[in-house]
C-alpha positions in Angstrom: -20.1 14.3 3.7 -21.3 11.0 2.4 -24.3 8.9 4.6 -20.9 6.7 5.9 -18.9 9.4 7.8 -16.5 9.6 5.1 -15.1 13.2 4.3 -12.9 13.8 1.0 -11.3 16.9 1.0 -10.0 18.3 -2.3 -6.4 19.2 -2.4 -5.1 20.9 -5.6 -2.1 19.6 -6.8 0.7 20.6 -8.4 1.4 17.8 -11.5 -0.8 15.3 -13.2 1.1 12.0 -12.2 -0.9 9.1 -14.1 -0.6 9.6 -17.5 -3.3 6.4 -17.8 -5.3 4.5 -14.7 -6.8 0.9 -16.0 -7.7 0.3 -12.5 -8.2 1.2 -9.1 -9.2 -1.2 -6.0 -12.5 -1.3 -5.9 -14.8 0.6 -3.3 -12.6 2.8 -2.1 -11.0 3.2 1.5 -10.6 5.5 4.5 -6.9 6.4 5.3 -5.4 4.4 8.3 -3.9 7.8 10.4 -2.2 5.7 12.7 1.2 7.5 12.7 0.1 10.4 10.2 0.0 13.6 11.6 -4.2 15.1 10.5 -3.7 18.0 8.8 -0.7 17.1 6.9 -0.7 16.2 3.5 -0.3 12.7 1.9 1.0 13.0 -1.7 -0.3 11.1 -5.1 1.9 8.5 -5.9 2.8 7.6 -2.4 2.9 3.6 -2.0 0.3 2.4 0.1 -1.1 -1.1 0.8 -4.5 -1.7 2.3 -7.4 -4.6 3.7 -10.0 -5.4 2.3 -11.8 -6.7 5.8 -11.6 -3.4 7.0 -11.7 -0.6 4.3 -8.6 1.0 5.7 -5.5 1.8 3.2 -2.0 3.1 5.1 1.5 4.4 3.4 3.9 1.5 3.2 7.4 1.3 1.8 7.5 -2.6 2.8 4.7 -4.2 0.6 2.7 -1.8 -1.2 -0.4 -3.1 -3.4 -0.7 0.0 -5.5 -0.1 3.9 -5.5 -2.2 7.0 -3.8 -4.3 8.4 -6.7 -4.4 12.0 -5.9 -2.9 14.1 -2.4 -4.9 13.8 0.1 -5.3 15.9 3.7 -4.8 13.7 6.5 -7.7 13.7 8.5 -10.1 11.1 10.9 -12.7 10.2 7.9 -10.5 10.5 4.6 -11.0 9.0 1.7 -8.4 7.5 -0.8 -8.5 5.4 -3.8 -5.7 2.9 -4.9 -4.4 2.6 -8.1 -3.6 -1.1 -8.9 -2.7 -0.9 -12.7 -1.7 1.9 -14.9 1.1 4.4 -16.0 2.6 7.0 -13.9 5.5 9.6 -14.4 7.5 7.7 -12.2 9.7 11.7 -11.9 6.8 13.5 -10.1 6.2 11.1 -7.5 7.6 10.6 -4.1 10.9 8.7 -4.7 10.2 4.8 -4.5 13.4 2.1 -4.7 13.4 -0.1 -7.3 12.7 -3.0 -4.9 8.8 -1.7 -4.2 8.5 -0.8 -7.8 8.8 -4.6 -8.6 6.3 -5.4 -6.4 3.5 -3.5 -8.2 3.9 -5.2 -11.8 1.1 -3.5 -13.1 2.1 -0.3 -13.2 4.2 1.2 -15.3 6.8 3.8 -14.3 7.3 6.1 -17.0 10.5 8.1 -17.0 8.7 10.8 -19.6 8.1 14.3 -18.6 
C-alpha cells in the first residue's frame, strides 16, 4: 500500500492486449466505483475517461479518453492507468462500436491475432 491509500491489486490476465503503449496519462488514477460492484473485475481494454482535478478515471462508452491498461479488481483505493496512444488487438478486448473507436485517434486497433 503506497503512503496515499492507494492499493493495486494484481490480476492475472488471460491475453496480452497492447501489442505497443507510447503513452499513458500521466500520474496515474484511482477507479471511480460509483456504479461498480468491489470485487468484480474491470477488464484491460475497457474504455474509460477520467479528470484530471480529481485523480479519479470511470468506464465510459460515451466519451472515452483512452483504454484500461491491464484488469483490474474493483475495490475502494484501486489503481488504474490510461492508455492515451498506442496499438491494441482490437479482438481481445471488450467489444467497442466504431463510433468510440473514433474518438480515441491515437490508438490503433489492430485486427491481428
Amino acid at each position: 500500500m503506497s503512503k496515499l491509500g492507494l492499493k493495486k491489486t494484481v490480476v492475472a490476465g488471460d491475453k496480452t492486449i497492447f501489442a505497443h503503449v507510447l503513452e499513458t496519462a500521466l500520474g496515474g488514477f484511482v477507479l471511480d466505483t460509483t456504479g461498480l460492484t468491489v470485487g468484480d473485475k474491470v477488464l484491460a481494454g475497457t474504455a474509460f475517461s477520467y479528470d484530471e482535478a480529481t485523480r479519479m478515471a470511470k468506464p465510459d462508452q460515451v466519451n472515452p479518453k483512452g483504454l484500461l491498461y491491464e484488469d483490474v479488481v474493483i475495490d475502494s483505493a484501486t489503481s488504474v492507468d490510461i492508455v492515451l496512444r498506442g496499438t491494441v488487438y482490437a479482438n481481445r478486448i471488450p467489444a467497442l462500436t466504431d463510433a468510440l473507436k473514433a474518438k480515441m485517434p491515437q490508438i490503433i486497433f489492430s485486427l491481428s491475432k
